[in-house]
N, C-alpha and C positions, 0 to 999 in steps of 0.2 A: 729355934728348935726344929728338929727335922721333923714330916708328916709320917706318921702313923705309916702309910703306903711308900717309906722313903726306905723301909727295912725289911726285912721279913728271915728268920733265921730255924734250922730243923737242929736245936742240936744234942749231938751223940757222941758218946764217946766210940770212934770208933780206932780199933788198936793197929798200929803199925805193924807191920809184916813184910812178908817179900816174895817174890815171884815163884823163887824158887822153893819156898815151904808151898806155896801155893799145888806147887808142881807135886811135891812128895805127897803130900796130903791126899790130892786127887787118887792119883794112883793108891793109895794104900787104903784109900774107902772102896775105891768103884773098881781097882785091879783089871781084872776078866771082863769090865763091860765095853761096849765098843767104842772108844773113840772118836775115832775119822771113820768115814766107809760112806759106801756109797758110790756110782756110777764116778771115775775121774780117781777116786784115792782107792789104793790098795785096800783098804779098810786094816784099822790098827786099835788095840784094845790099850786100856789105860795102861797098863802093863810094858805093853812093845812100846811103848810113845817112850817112858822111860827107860827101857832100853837104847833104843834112838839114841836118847840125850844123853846117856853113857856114855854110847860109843862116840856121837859127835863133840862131847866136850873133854873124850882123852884127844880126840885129831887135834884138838884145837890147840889143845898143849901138844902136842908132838911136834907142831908149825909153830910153836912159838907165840904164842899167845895167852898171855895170863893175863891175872884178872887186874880188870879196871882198861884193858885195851879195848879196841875195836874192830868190829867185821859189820861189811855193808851186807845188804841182802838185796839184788834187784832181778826180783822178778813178781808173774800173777799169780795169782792166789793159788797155789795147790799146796797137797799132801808136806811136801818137802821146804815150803816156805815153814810152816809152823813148826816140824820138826827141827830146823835151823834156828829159829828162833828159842825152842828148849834149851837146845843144846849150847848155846851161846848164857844164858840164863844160868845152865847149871856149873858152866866153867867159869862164871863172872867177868864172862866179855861183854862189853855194852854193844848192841847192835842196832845199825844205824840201816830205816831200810830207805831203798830207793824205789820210786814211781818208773814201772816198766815202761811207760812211754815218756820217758825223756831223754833229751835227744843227749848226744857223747859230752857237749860242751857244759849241759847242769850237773851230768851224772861226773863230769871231773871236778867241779867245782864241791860238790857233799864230797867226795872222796876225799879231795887235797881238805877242807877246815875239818872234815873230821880225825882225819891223820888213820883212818881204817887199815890195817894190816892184810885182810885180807875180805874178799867180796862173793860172794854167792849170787849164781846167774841161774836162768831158768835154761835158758839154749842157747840156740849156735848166735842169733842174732842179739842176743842179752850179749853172748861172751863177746861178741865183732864191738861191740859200742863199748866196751871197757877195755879192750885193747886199745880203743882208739882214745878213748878217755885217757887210760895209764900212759899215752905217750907226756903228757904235761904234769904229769904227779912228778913232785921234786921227793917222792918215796915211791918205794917197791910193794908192789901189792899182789899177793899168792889169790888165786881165782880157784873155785869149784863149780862145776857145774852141773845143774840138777839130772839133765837129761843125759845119759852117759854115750849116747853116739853121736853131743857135740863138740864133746872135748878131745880137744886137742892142744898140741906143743906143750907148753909147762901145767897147762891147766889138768885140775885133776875133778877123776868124775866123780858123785854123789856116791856110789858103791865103793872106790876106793877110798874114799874120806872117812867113811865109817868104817871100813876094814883098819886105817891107821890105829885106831880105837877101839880093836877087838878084846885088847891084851889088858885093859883099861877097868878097875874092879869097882861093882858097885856099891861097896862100903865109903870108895876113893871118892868115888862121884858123889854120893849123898852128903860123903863130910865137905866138901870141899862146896858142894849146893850152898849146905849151913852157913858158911861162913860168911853169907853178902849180908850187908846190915840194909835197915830202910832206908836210909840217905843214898846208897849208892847210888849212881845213876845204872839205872835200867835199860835206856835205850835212847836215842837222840834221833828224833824227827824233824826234815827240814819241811816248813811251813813250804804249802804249794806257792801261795804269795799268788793274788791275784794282783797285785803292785809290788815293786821290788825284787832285790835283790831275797834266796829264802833264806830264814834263819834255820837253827839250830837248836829246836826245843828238847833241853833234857829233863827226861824224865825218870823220877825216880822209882823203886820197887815200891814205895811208902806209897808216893802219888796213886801207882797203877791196884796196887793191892785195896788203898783204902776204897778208889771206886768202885772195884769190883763188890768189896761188899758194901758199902752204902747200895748200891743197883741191886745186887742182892736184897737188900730188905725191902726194898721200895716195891720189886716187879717178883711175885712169884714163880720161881723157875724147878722144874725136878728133871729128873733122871729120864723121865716119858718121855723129853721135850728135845724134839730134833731140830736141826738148822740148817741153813748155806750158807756158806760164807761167799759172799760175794763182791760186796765193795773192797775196795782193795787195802789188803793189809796193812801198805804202806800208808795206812793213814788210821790212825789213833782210836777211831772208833770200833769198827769192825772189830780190833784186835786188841781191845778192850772186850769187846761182846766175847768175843772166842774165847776170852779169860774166864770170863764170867760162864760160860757154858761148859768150859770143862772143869770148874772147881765145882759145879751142880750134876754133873756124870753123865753130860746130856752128850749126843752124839751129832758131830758136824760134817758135811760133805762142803767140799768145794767147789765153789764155781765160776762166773762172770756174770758180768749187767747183761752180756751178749746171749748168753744160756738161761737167765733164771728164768722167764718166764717158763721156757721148757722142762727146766730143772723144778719147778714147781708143783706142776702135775705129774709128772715121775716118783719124784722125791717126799712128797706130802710132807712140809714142813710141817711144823706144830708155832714157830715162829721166826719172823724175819727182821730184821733190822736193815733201814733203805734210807736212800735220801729223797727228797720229793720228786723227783722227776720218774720213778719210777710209778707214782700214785698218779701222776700231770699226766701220765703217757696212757694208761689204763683209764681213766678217767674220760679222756681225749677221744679216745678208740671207741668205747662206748657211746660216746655223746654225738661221734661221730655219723650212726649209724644215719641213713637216709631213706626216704619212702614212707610206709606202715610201719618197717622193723624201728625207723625213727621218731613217729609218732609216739609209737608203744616207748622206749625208753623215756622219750620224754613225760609221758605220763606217771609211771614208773618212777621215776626220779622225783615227780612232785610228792608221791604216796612215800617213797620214803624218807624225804625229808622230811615231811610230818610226824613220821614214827622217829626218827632224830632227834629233831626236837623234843618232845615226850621224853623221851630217852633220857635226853639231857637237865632236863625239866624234873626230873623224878614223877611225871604226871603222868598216869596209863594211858594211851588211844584209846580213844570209845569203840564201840562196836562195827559201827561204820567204818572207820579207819586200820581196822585189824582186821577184817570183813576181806577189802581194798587191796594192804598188803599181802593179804595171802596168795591173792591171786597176781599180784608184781612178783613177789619172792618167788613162784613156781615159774615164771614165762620170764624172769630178767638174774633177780637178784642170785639165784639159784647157779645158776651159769658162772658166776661172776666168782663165787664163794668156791666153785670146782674150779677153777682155772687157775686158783690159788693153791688147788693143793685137797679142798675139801675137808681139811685138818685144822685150819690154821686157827690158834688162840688168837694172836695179836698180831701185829706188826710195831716195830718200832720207828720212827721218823726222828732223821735231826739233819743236820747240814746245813741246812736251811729251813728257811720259814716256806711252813706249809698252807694254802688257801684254805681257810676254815668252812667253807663251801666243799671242796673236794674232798674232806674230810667227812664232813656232815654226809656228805650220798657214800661214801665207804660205810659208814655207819649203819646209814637206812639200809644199805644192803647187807648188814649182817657183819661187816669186816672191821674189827675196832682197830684205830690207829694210834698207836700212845706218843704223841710228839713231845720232844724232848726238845733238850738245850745243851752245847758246851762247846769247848775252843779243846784246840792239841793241847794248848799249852794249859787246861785244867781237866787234862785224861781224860776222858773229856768231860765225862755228865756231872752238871750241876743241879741242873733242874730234868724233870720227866714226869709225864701225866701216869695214873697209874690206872687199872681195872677198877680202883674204887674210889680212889679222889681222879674223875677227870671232868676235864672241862676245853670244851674247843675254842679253838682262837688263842688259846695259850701252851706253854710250852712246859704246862705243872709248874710244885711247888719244889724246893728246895732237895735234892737229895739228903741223908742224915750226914751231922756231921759239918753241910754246909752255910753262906750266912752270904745273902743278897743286899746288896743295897743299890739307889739311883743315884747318882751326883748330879748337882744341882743343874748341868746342862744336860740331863738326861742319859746319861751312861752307864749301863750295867755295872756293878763292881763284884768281883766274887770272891771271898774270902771261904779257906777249908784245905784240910789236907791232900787234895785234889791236883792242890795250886803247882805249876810247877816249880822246879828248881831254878830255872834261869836260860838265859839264852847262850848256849855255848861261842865262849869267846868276847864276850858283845855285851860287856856290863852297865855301860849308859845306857841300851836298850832296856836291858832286864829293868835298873831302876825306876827308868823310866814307864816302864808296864807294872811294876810292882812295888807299891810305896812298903814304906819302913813297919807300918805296920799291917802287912799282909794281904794289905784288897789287890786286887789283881784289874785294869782296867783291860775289860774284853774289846772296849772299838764300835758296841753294838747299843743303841739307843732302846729304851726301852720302859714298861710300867709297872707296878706293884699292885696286884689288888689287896685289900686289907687282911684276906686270907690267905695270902701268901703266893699265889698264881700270876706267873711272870709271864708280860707279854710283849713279843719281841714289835718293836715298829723299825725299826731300819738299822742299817751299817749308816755309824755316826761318818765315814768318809765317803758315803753313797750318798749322803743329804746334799743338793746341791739350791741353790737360789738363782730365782729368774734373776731379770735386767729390773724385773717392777717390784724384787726386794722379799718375795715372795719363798717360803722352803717348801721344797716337793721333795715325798719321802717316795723314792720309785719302785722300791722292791712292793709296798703294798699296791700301789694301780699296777705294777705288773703281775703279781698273783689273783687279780681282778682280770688283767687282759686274759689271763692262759686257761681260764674256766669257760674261755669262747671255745666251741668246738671248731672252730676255724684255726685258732691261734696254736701253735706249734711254741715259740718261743717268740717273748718280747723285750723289748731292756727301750725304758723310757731317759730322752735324752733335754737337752734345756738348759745347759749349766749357763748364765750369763745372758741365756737369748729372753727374746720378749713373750716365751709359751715356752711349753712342753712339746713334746711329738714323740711317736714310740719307731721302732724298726721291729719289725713282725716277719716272723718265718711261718707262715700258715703252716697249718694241718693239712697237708695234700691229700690223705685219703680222704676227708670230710671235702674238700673244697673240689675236688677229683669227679665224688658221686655227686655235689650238686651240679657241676658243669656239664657233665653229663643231661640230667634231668633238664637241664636248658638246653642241651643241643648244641653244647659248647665242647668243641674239640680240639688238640693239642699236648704238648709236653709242658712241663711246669713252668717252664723261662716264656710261654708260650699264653700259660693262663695269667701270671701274673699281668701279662702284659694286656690281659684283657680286658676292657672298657666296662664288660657285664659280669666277669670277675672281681674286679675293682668296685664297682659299685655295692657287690653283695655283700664282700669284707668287711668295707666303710661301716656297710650298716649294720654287720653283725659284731666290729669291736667298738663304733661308739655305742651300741648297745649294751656292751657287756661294763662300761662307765660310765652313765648315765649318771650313776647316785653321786659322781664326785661332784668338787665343789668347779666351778670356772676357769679357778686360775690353777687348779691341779691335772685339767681335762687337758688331754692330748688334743691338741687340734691337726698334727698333719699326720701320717701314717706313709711310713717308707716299707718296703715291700722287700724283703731278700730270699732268694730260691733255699741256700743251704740254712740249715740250722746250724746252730752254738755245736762247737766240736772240739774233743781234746786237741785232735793230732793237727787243726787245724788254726789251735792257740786260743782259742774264743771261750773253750771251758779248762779248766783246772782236773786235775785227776779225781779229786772229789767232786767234780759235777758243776762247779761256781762257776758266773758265769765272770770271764774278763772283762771289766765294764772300759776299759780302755783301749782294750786288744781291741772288740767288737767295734768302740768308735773310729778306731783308727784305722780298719780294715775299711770300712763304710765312710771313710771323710767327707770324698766328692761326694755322695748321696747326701746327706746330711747338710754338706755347704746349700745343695741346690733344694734341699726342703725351705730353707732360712733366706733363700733370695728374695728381695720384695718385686721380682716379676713373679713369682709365684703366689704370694697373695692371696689370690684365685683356687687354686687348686689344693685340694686334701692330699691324693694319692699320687705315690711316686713307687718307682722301680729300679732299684740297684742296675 
């Protein structure tokens, strides 16, 4: 008999629908209200959005394309990526988008398995990489591109595409909206694959609609509530959110990871959805501070975890302690809440597991972070903490509708309308992800509390074992290393050897101002290599794991100048980091941590 904590289930009937009622709906509640707008979009009212999608899905049929085909989309996030994705929507093209930084040889690879007809560029250097791409497509593929002074030769510009579509009537377009059932496939996302070759997740209107409104019920959202969109489209979540925020009338500007912090205080969002590293970064910066201004935070930080806890406890802070914070909240926390925007309800967290520490001090300062859970291939959210059931260190209860269980080696399973359709092309895959009666295995290990509160401990192919027989789970001592204010990024390594050891890209601003304070000068290739540099690290990341157990504790620490990068191969367009890419960038360092001449020594240097 399975344990009580081996299940846990929210369920609801929630109805099948499709994107593009999604579409008409919106616009005929909220019509005249704004849309998109904002610094970067034209600004567009629910209204013009559906015009857009008029006239983009008569082009679509003038080029030949009906429904059930394909159109790629690669490029960032703006104004004209979502409009493209209506318009594909309302003409019942499935559109498949692509990651603006991948290089010509991925971006031909999505083109040729998905058989795309035709592809949507941002500019001149989107359009160069699909030229170069389309020379190996064994089909012909018609290009548009967004920005109309980069088009050139056959390709045609975003202003033309929509003129094809002038003629194109909105009785035509709405019936022809109507006509996509839930099953259809919606859109086909190739997995970033931090190993492998990527697949082909299609997904369907039924998939995308039904989470839209389970996240609906779970998080309250209205018309007041503004956003950015910033992570990138071409990945399931964001573009999910963006669903979800225009079927509530709310108004989104676009952005980048590169802009938001500035976009924040400009734009006063009301709420964000991010992956951790934007929480790890701000967290970092703060903690980094040095001198008195360092003191003060850190004191700071102790007064509001206190009120955190309480917080989280349901137990009030005594007078003393609200006393304490008041005068933190005016001289730290204060700051911290305006640089967000001074608006903000919430934030959303998923991607990854978030350190329940960095969260706790966003809290103490005022900033509630609702972390969530979910995969492409389950649109994403499954699980998500809410405003009134939350709890840190986990990644909430079940969305409506959906139904959690563990399997007996400890693997998340999700069943729910969510789920997706399958792996385009690739049905031993699918099978194999999706048994016959509907659990879907996510990859991700993980726990049940008796109330339903899921808590993630690692990627079931990230678990590796020493040489002494031993499982280290590394993503948790890594969200332990990166709450050091020294630590930048860490990825713990060991597979087979006789310990653990991590590779560490310090925090140079924090490491920067204490070498200073030492009388220590230099460029970064310069401090790493410093002997009273070296020392400080040592002791300020085996400090920040102390609580582990022996045989889970890093004993040597490898030192690298650059941090985890997309364009560099070491992070995924979603932020993960390549735990392969990185090792195999890093080999000799690594060989030479694991020499038994080394023995002796903790620290080393790329």
């Amino acid at each position: 008999m399975p344990k009580d904590t081996d299940y846990y289930a929210n369920p609801t009937d929630i109805p099948a629908g499709t994107l593009a009622e999604l579409l008409l709906d919106a616009v005929e509640e909220h019509g005249d209200r704004p849309a998109y707008g904002g610094p970067g979009d034209s600004g567009l009212s629910y209204a013009e959005v559906q015009d857009h999608a008029r006239r983009g899905a008569g082009a679509l049929r003038r080029l030949g394309l009906g429904r059930g085909e394909r159109a790629a989309i690669l490029s960032e996030n703006r104004l004209e990526w979502a409009l493209a994705d209506w318009s594909c929507l309302a003409a019942g093209v499935a559109d498949v988008p692509i990651y603006s930084t991948l290089p010509p040889y991925q971006v031909a690879y999505i083109l040729e398995d998905s058989g795309a007809a035709l592809v949507f560029v941002s500019d001149a250097e989107q359009l160069a990489k699909v030229r170069a791409a389309a020379a190996g497509l064994t089909h012909d593929i018609r290009i548009v591109v967004f920005d109309p002074t980069a088009a050139e030769g056959d390709a045609i510009s975003w202003p033309d595409f929509l003129a094809m579509g002038d003629d194109s009537e909105l009785s035509e377009c709405v019936a022809e909206a109507r006509q996509a059932e839930p099953d259809d496939v919606a859109t086909m996302i190739y997995t970033s694959g931090t190993t492998g070759r990527p697949k082909g997740v299609m997904l369907t209107h039924a998939n995308l609609t039904s989470n839209v409104r389970a996240t609906e019920r779970a998080i309250e959202i209205g018309t007041a509530d503004s956003s950015i969109s910033f992570l990138p489209l071409s990945h399931v979540l964001q573009r999910m959110v963006d669903y979800l925020l225009f079927a509530r009338g709310c108004t989104v500007t676009h952005g980048s990871i590169e802009t938001v912090a500035d976009d924040m205080k400009r734009l006063r969002p009301t709420l964000l959805v991010s992956v951790p590293r934007l929480y790890e970064k701000v967290y970092q910066r703060v903690q980094g501070a040095a001198g008195l201004k360092g003191r003060l935070v850190a004191w700071a930080t102790g007064v509001g975890r206190r009120v955190a806890l309480c917080r989280e406890s349901g137990v009030p802070p005594g007078l003393w302690v609200r006393m304490r914070y008041a005068v933190a909240d005016r001289l730290v926390f204060a700051r911290i809440r305006e640089a967000v925007g001074g608006r903000l309800r919430f934030f959303v967290s998923g991607g990854a597991a978030l350190a329940p520490e960095i969260n706790r001090f966003f809290l103490g300062a005022g900033v509630t972070i609702l972390e969530g859970y979910g995969l492409t291939e389950t649109s994403p959210v499954t699980n998500v903490n809410t405003l009134e059931h939350f709890r840190i260190g986990t990644v909430g209860r079940p969305v409506p509708g959906t139904e959690v269980r563990i399997a007996d080696d400890g693997e998340i399973l999700i069943r729910g309308p969510q789920v997706m359709k399958g792996y385009h092309g690739q049905e031993e895959a699918t099978r194999a992800a999706i048994s016959e009666d509907g659990w879907f295995s996510t990859g991700d290990i993980g726990e049940l509390s008796e109330d339903g509160y899921l808590s993630i401990t690692d990627r079931k192919k990230d678990l590796f074992k020493t040489s002494g027989g031993k499982y280290i789970a590394p993503q948790q001592i890594e969200n332990m290393l990166k709450q050091c204010a020294f630590v930048e990024e860490a990825l713990v390594i060991g597979e087979g050897r006789n310990f653990p050891a991590v590779l560490v890209a310090p925090a140079f601003e924090r490491l920067e101002a204490w070498a200073s304070e030492a009388g220590i000068r230099g460029e970064r290739a310069e401090l790493v290599a410093d002997s009273g540099c070296q020392e400080q690290l040592q002791r300020e990341i085996f400090a920040s794991v102390e609580e582990l157990a022996p045989f889970e504790t890093p004993k040597k620490i490898g030192l690298i100048v650059e941090p985890f990068d997309v364009e560099a191969g070491t992070l995924t367009p979603t932020q993960k980091v390549r735990r392969s890419a990185v090792q195999a960038m890093y080999a000799e360092l690594i060989e030479t941590m694991y020499r038994p001449e080394s023995l002796d020594k903790t620290v080393f240097v790329a």
